[in-house]
N, CA, C and O atoms as a GROMACS GRO file, in nm:
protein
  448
    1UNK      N    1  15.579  11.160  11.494
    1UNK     CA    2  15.442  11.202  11.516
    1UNK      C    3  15.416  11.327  11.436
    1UNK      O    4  15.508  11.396  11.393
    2UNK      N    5  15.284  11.358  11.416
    2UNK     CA    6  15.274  11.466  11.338
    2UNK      C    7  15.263  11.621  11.439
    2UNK      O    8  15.276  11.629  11.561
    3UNK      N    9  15.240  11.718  11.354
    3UNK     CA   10  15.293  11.829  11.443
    3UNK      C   11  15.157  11.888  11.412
    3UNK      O   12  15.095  11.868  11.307
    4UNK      N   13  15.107  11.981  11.535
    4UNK     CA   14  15.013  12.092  11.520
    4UNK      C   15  15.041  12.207  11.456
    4UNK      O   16  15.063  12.295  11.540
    5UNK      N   17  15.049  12.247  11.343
    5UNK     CA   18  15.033  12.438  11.290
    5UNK      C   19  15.042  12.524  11.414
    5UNK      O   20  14.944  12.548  11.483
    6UNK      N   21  15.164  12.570  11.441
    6UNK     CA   22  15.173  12.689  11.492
    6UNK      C   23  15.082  12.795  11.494
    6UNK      O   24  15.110  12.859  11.595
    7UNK      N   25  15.000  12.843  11.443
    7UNK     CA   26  14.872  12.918  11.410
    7UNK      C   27  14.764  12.833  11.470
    7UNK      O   28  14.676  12.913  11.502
    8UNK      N   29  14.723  12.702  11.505
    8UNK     CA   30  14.618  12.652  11.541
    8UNK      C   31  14.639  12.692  11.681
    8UNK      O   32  14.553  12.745  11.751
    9UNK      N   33  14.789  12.655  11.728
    9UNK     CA   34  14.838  12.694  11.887
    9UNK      C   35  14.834  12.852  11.924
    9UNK      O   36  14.826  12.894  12.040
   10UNK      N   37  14.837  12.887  11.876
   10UNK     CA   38  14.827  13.041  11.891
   10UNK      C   39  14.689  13.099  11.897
   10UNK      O   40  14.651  13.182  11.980
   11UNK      N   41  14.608  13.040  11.788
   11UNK     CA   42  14.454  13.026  11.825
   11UNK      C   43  14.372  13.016  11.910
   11UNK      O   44  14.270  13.082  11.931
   12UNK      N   45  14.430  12.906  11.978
   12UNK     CA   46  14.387  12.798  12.132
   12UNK      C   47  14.463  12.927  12.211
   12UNK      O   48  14.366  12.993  12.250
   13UNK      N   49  14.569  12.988  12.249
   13UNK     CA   50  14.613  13.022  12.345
   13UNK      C   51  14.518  13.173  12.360
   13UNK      O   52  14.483  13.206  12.473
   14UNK      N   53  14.487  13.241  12.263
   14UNK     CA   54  14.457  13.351  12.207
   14UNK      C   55  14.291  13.331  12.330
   14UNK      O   56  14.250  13.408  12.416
   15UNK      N   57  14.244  13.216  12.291
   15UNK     CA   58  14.094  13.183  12.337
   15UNK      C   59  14.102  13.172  12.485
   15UNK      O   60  14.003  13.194  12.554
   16UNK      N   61  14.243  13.132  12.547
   16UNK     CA   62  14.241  13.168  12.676
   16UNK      C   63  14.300  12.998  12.741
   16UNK      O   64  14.331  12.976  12.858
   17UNK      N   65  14.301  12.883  12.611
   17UNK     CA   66  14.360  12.782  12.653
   17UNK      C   67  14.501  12.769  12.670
   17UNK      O   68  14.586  12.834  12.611
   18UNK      N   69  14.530  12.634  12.802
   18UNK     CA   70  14.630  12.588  12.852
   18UNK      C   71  14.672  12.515  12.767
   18UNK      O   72  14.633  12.398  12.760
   19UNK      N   73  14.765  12.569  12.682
   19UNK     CA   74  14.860  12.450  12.599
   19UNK      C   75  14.954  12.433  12.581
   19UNK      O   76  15.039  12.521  12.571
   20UNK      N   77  14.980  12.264  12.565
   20UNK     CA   78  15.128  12.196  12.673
   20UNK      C   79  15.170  12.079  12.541
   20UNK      O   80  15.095  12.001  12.482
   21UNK      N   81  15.267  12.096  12.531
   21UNK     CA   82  15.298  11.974  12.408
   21UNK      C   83  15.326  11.847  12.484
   21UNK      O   84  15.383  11.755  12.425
   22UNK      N   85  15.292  11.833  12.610
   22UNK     CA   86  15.360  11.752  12.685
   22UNK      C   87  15.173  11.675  12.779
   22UNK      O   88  15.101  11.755  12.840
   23UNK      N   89  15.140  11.551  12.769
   23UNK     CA   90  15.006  11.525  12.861
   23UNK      C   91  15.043  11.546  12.979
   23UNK      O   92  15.148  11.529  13.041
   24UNK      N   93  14.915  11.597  13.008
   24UNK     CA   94  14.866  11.658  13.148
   24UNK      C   95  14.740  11.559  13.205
   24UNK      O   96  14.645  11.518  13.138
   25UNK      N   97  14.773  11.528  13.378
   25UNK     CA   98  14.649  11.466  13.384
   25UNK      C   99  14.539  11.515  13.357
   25UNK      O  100  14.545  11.625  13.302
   26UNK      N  101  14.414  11.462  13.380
   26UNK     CA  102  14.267  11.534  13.355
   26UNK      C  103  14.272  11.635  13.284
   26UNK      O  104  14.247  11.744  13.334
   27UNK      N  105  14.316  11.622  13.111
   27UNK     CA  106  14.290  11.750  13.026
   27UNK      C  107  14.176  11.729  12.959
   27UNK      O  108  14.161  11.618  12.907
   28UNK      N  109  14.110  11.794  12.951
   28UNK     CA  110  13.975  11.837  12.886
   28UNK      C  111  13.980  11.776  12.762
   28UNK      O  112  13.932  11.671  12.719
   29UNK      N  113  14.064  11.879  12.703
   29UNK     CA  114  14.095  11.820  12.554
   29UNK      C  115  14.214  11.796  12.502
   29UNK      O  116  14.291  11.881  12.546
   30UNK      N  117  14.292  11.692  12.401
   30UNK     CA  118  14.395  11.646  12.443
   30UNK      C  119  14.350  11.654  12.260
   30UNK      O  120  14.236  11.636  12.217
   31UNK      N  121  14.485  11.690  12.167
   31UNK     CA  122  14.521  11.709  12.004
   31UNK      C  123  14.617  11.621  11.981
   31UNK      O  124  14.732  11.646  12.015
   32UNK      N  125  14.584  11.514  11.924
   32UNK     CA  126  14.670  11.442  11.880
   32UNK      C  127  14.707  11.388  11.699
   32UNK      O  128  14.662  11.292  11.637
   33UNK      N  129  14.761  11.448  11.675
   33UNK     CA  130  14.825  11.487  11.521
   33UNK      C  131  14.875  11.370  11.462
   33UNK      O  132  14.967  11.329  11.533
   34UNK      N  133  14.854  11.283  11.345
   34UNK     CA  134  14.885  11.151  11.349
   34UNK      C  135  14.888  11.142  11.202
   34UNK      O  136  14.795  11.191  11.137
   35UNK      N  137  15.014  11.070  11.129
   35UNK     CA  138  15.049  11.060  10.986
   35UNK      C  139  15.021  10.902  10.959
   35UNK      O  140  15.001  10.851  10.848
   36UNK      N  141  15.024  10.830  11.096
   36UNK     CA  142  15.035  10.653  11.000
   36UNK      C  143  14.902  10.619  11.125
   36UNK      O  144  14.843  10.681  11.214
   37UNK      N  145  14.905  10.482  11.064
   37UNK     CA  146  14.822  10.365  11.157
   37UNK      C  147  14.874  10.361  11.303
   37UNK      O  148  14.815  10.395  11.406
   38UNK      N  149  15.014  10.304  11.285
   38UNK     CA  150  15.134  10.290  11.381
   38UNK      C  151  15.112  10.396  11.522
   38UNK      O  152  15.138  10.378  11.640
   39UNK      N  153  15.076  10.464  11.480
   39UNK     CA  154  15.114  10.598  11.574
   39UNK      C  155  14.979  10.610  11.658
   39UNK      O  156  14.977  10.659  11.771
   40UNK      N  157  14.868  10.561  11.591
   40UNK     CA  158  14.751  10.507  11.722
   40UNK      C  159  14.794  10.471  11.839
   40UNK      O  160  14.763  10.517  11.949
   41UNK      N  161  14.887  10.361  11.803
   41UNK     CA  162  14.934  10.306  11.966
   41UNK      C  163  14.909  10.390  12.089
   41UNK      O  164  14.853  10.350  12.191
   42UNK      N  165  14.969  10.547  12.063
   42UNK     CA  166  14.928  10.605  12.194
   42UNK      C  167  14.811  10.632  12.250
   42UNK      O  168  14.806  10.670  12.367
   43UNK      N  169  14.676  10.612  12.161
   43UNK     CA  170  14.566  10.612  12.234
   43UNK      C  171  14.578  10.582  12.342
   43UNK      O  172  14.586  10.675  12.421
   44UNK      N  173  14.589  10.412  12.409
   44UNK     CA  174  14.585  10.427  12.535
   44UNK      C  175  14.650  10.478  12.620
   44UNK      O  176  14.589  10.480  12.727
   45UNK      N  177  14.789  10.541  12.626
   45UNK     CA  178  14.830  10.625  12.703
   45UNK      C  179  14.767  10.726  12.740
   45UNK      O  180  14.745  10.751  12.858
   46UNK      N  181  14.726  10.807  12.627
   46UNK     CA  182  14.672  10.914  12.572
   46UNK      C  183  14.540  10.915  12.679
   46UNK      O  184  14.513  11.022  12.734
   47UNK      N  185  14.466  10.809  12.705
   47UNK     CA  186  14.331  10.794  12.747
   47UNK      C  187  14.311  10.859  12.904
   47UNK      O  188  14.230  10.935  12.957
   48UNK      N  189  14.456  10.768  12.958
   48UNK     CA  190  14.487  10.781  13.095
   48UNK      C  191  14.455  10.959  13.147
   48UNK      O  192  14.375  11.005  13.228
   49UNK      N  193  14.570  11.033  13.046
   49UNK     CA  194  14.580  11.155  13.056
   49UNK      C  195  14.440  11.267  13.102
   49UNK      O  196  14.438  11.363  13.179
   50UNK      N  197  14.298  11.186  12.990
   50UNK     CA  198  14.214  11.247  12.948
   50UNK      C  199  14.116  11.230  13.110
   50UNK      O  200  14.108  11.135  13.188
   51UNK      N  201  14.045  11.388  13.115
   51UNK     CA  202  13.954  11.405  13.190
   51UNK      C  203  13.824  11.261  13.167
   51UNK      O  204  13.789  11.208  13.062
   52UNK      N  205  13.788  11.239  13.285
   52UNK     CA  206  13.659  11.158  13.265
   52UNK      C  207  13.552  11.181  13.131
   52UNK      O  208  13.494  11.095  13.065
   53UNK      N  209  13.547  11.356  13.116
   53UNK     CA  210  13.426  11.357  13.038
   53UNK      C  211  13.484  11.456  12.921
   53UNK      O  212  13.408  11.531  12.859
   54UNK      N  213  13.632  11.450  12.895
   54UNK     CA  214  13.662  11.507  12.822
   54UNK      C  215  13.711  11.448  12.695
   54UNK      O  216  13.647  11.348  12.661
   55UNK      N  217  13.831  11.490  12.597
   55UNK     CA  218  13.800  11.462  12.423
   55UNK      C  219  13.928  11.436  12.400
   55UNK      O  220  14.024  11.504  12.437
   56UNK      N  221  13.928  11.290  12.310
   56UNK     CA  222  14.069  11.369  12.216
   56UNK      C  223  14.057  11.376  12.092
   56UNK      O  224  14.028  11.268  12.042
   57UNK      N  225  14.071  11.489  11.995
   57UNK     CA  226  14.081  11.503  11.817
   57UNK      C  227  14.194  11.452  11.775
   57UNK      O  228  14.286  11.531  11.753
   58UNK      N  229  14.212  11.335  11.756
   58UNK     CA  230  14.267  11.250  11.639
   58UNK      C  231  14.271  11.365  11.507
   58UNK      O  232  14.167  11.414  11.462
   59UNK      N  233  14.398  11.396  11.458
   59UNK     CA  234  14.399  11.513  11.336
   59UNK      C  235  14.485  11.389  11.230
   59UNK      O  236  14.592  11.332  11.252
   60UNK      N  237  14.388  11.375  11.107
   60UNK     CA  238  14.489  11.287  11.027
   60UNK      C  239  14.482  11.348  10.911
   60UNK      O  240  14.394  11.433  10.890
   61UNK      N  241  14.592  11.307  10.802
   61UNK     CA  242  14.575  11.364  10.665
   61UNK      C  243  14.466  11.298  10.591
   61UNK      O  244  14.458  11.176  10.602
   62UNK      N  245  14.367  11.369  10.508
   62UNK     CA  246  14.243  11.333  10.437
   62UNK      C  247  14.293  11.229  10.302
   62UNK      O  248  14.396  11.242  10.235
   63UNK      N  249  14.206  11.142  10.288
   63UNK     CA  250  14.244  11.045  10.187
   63UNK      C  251  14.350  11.000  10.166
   63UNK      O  252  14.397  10.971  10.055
   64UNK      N  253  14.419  10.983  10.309
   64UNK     CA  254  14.554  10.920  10.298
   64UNK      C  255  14.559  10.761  10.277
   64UNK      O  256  14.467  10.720  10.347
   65UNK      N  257  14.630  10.637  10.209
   65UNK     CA  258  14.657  10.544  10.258
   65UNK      C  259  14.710  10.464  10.379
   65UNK      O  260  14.686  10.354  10.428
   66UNK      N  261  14.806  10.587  10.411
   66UNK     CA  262  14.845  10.532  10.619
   66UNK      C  263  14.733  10.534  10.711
   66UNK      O  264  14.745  10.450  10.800
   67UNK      N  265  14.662  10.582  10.715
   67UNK     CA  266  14.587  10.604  10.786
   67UNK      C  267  14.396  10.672  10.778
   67UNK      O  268  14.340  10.779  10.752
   68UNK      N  269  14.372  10.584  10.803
   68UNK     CA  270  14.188  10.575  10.749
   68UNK      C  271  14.106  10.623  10.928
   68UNK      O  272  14.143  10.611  11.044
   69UNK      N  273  14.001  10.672  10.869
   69UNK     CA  274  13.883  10.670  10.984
   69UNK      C  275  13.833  10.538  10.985
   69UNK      O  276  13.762  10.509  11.081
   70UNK      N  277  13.850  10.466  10.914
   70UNK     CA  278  13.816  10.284  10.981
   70UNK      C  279  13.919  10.248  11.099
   70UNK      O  280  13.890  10.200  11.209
   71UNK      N  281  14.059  10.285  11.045
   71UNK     CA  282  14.178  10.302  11.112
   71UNK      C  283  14.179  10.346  11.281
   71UNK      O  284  14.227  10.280  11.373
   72UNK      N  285  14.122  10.457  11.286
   72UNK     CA  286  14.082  10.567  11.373
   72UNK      C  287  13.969  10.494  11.486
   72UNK      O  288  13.981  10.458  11.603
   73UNK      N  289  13.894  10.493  11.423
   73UNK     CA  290  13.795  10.410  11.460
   73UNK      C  291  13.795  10.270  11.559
   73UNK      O  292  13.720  10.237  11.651
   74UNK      N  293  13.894  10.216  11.509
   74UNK     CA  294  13.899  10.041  11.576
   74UNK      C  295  14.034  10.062  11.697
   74UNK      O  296  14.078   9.998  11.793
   75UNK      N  297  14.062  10.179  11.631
   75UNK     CA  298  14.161  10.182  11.747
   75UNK      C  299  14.101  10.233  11.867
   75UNK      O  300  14.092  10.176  11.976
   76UNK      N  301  14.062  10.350  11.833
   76UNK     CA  302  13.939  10.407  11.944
   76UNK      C  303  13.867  10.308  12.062
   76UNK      O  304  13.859  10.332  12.183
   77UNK      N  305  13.815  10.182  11.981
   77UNK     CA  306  13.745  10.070  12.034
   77UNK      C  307  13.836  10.041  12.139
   77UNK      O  308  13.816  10.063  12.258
   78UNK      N  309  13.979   9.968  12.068
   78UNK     CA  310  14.075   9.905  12.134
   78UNK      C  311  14.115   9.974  12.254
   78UNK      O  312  14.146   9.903  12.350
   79UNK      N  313  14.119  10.086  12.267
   79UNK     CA  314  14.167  10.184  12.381
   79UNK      C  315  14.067  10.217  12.443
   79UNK      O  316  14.095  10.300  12.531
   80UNK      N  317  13.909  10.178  12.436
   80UNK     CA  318  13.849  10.191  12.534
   80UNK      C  319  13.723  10.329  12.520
   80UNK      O  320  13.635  10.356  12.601
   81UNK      N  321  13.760  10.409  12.369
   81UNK     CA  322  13.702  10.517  12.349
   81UNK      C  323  13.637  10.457  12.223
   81UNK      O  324  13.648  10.356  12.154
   82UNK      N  325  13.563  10.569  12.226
   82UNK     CA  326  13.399  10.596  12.119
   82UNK      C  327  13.436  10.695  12.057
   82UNK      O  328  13.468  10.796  12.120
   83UNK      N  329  13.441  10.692  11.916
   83UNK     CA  330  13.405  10.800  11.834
   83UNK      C  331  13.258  10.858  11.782
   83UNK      O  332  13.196  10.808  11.689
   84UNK      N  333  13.217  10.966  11.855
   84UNK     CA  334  13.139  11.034  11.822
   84UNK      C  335  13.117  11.157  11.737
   84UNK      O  336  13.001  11.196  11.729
   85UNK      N  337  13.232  11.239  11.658
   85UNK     CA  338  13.255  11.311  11.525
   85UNK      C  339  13.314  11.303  11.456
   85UNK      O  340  13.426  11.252  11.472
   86UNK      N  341  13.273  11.346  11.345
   86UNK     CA  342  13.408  11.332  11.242
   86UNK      C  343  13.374  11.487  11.187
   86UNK      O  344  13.267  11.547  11.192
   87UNK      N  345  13.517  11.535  11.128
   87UNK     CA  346  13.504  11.708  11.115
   87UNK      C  347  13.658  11.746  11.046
   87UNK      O  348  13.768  11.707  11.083
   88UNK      N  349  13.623  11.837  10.928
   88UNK     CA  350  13.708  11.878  10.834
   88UNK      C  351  13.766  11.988  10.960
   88UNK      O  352  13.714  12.079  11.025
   89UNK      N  353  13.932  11.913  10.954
   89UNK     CA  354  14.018  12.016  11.066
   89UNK      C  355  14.096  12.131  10.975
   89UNK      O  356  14.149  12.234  11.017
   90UNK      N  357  14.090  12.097  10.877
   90UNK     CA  358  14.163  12.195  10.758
   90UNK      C  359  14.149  12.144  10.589
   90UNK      O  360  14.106  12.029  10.580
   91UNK      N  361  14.163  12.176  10.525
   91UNK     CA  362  14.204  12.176  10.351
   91UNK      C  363  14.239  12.013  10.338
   91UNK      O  364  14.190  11.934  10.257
   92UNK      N  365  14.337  11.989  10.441
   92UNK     CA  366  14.411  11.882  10.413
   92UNK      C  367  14.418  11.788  10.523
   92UNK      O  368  14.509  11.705  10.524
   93UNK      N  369  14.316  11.791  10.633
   93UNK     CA  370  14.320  11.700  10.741
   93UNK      C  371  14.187  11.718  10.811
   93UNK      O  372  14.139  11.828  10.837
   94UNK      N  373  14.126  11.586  10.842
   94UNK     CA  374  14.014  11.613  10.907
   94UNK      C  375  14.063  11.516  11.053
   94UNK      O  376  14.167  11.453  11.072
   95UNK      N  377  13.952  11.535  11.135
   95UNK     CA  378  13.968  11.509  11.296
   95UNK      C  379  13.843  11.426  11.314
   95UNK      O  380  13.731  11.441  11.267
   96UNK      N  381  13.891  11.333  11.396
   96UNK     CA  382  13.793  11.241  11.482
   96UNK      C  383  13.804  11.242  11.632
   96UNK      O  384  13.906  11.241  11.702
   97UNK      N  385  13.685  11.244  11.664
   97UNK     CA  386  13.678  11.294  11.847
   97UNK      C  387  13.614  11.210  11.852
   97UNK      O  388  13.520  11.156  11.793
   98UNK      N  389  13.748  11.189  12.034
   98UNK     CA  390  13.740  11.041  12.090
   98UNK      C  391  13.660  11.061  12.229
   98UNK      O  392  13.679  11.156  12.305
   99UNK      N  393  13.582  10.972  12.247
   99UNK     CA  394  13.534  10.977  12.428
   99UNK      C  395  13.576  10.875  12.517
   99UNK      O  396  13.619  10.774  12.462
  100UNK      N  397  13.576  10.876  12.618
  100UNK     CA  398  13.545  10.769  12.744
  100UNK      C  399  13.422  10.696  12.702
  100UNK      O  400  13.371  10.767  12.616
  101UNK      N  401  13.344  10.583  12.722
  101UNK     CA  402  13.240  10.538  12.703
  101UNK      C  403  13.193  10.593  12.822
  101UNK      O  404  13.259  10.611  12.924
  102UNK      N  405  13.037  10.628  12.797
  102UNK     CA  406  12.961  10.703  12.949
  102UNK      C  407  12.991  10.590  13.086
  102UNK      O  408  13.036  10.624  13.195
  103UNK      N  409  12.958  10.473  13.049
  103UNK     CA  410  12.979  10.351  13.139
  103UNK      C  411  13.098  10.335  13.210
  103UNK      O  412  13.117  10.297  13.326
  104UNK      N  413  13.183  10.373  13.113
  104UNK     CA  414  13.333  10.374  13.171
  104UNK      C  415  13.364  10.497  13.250
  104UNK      O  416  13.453  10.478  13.333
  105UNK      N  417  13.327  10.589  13.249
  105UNK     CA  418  13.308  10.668  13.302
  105UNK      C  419  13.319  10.687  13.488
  105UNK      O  420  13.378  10.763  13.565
  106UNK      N  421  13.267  10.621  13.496
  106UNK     CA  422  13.269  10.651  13.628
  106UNK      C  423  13.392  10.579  13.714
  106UNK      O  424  13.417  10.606  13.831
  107UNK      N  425  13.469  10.476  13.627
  107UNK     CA  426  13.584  10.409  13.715
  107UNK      C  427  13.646  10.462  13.639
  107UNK      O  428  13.745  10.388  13.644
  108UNK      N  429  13.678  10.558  13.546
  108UNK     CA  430  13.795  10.610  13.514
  108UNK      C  431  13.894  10.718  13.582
  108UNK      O  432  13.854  10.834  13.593
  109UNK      N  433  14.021  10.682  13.626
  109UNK     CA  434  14.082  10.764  13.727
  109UNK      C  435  14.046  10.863  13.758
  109UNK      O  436  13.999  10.875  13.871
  110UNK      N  437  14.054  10.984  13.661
  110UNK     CA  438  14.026  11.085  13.653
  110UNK      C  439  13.878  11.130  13.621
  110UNK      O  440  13.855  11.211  13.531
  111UNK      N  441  13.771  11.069  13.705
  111UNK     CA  442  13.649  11.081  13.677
  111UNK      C  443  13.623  11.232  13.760
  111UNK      O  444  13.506  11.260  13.785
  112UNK      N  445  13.703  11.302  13.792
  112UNK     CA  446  13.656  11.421  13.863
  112UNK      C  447  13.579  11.432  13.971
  112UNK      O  448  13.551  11.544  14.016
   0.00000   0.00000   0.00000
């Protein structure tokens, strides 16, 4: 799996966030760092973890062949989430943020 920049974590902690390399139920926001196609798979795990009305940023390398925002995208579907941004995460990797569908929402475990 791919790894977060030590400096992005230090960032987040600096701002006053809880951060755990390890999922937590009902997290707000959940960073998931990703080099191939393959490594989508954990979306749906990943989903379980996530607060009802909260996010996960998919971080991939930009203009890579392993891995595309079409890529990103259908997997999103498959696991039950919506992509609603896309956003330059650095020089060399941009991020796609994932949701719950609003609908789904309300039977999702962790609907709060």
């Amino acid at each position: 799996m791919g790894k977060l920049e030590k400096k992005f974590i230090d960032e987040l902690q600096q701002r006053g966030a809880a951060v755990s390399t390890r999922t937590r139920r009902e997290s707000d926001i959940i960073f998931l760092a990703i080099e191939s196609r393959k490594q989508l798979d954990r979306l749906v795990g990943i989903r379980e973890s996530l607060a009802a009305d909260g996010a996960i940023w998919v971080i991939r390398p930009k203009g890579s062949d392993a891995i595309s925002e079409r890529d990103v995208m259908a997997a999103a579907k498959e696991s039950g989430l919506v992509d609603v941004k896309v956003a330059r995460f650095s020089a060399t990797h941009t991020a796609e943020k994932l949701v719950i569908r609003v609908n789904d929402r309300d039977t999702h475990p962790n609907r709060g």
